[in-house]
N, C-alpha and C positions, 0 to 999 in steps of 0.2 A: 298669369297662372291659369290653365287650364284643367277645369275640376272633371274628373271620371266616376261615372258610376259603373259597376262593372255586375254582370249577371251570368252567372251560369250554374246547375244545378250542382256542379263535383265540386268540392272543396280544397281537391288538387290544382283542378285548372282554375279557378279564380285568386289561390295562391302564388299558382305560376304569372298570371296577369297585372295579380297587384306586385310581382317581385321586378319586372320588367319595367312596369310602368313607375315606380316609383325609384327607377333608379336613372332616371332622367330629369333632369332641374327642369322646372317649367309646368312638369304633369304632378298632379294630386289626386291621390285613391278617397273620395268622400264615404264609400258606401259599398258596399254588396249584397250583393240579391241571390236568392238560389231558384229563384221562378219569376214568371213572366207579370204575375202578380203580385211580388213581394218587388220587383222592380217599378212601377206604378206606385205602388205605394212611397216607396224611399223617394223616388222622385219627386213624389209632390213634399217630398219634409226635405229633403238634400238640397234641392234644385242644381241637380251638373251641369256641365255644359255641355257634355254629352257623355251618352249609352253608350255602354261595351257589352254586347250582346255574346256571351262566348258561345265557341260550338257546342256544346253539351246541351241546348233549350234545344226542343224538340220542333223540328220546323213547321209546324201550323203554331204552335207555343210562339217562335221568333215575329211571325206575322203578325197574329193578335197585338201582341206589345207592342210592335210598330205601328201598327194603326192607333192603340192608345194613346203610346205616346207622343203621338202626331198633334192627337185631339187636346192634349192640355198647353194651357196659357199661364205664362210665371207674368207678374206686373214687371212693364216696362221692356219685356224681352217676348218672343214665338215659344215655338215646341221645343222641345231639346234636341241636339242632334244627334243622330243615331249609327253608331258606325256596328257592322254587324259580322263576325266571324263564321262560317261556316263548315260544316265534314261532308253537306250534301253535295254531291254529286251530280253532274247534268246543268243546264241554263235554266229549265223550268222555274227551281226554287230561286236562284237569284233575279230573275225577271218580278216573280211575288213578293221578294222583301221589295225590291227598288220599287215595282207599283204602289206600294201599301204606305211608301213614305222614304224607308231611309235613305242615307245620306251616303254610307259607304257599304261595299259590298267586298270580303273578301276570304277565304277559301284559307283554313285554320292550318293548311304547310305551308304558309306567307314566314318571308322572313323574319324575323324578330323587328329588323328597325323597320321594314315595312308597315308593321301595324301602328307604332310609332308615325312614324309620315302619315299616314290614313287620321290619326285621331289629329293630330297638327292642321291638316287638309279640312277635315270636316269642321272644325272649333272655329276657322277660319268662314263658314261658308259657302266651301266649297264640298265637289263631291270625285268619290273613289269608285274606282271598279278595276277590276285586273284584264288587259288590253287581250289575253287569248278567250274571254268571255265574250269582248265587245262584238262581235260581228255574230256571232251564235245568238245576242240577246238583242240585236239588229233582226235578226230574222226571225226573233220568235214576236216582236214589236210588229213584222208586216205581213207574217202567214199565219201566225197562232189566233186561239180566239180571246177576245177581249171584255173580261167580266165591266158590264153597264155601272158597277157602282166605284168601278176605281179607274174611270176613263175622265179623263180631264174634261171639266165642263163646257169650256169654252170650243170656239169655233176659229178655223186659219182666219175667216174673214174677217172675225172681231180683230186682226192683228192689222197696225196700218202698213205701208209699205217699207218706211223702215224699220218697222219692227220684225217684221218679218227678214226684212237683212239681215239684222240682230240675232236674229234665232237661229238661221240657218249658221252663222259664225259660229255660233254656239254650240251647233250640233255637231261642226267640224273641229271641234276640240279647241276653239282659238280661245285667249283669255282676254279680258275686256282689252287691258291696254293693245293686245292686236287687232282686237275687232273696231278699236279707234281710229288704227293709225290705216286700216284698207278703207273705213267708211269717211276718211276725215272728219273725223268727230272729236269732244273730247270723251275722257274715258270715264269721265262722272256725268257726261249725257247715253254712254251708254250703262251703266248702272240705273241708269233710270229707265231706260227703256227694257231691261231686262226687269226690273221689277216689275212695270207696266204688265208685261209680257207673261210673268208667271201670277197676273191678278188675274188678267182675262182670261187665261184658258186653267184657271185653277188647278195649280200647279203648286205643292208645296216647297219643290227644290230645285235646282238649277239640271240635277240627273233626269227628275220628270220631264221637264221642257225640253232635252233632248227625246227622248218616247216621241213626247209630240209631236216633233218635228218630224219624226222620223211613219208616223203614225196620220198625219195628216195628209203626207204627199211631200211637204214641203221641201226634204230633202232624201235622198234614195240612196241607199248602200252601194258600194261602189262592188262592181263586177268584175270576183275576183276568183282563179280556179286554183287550183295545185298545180295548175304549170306553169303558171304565172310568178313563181315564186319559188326560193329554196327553200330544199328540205328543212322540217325544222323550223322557220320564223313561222312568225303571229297571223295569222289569218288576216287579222284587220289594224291599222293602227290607227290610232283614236286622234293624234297631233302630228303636225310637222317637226316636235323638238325628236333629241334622240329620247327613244323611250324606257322607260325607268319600268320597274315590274308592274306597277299600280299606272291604270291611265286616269288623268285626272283633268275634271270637267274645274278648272281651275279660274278664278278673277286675279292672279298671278299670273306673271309672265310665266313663272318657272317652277314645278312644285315644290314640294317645304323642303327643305334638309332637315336628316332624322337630326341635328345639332339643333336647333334652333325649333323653341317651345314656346312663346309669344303669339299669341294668337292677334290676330290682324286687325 
């Protein structure tokens, strides 16, 4: 059963949230917040297993809270995970929720069972973004500027030579079990290596460690124009599978089906 705490300042939309989410077996509405501080707070009395940050929190409001809730520790488990709804407009703001911590990122005319998949996804581990952001928030990762205090601490060179395999896999959207079966590994030595991988370059989530990769050199956006391509498709696609509306930095072969609520 995956617990929700759910945060937004209207009364409408966190109604509408809990009416969605709780008509899925598997999801549980623990809490609601109507600010970014009244979400801190229940967190530390609820413990979910992850935030639902709705669009209504005002986006320097959504940031703060994700850095907060980054900083707290429940015994026996990390941070909670944070999947975050948006109305803002542009890559800017979503490059700041994902620097600041969270876990998914996803823009408040998402489908209904899409945000469903996103919280499955992240309760899991893993992390969400919507695949017409990814290449916009690829170049805001290697032209924009990079505030010192939310830049991963670590160094490429701190990474050893297969970790560094490891991560560039990573960054190409593959999921562990694939990134085993190109490295001949097994896929609980690469779990290991990707944990390694987001100690040394402090890294709270598997979406960060892509940043970095992308951020260090390691790996470079593929060079792609409007003629390259028909009218209409994605600027960038994040995997090899066929792609779903959400692209998802997954330890699954395959992302969740919005049917299936068992977190992994």
């Amino acid at each position: 059963m995956i617990t929700v705490l759910i945060a937004d300042p209207h009364a409408l939309h966190r109604l509408s949230l809990r009416t969605l989410l709780t008509s899925h077996p598997g999801l549980t509405v623990v809490g609601e917040a109507d600010s970014g501080a009244e979400t801190a707070r229940l967190h530390d009395v609820l413990r979910p297993q992850v935030v639902l940050l709705g669009s209504g929190l005002p986006a320097p409001e959504v940031i703060t809270t994700v850095r907060r809730l980054r900083l707290t520790r429940v015994v026996d488990s990390g941070p909670p995970r944070v999947l975050v709804l948006s109305s803002a407009h542009g890559e800017e703001h979503a490059y700041d929720v994902l620097r600041a911590g969270a876990d998914g990122y996803l823009p408040a005319t998402v489908a209904p069972d899409e945000v469903i998949s996103a919280l499955s996804t992240v309760a899991a581990g893993d992390a969400v973004v919507p695949p017409g952001l990814a290449r916009a928030l690829i170049h805001a990762v290697r032209c924009g500027p990079r505030p010192e205090a939310l830049e991963p601490k670590g160094r490429l060179e701190d990474l050893t030579e297969r970790e560094r395999d490891v991560l560039a896999a990573v960054a190409a959207g593959h999921s562990n079990t694939e990134i085993a079966a190109q490295l001949c590994i097994a896929p609980t030595t690469v779990k290991s290596h990707v944990s390694s991988i987001l100690t040394k370059i402090g890294a709270r989530a598997r979406v960060q460690a892509v940043i970095f990769a992308y951020e260090s050199g390691l790996v470079r956006p593929p060079r792609t124009t409007s003629a390259d391509r028909p009218s209409g498709s994605t600027p960038h696609r994040m995997t090899h599978r066929e792609e779903p509306t959400c692209a998802y930095f997954s330890s699954r072969t395959t992302p969740p089906s919005p049917t299936r609520w068992n977190a992994a």
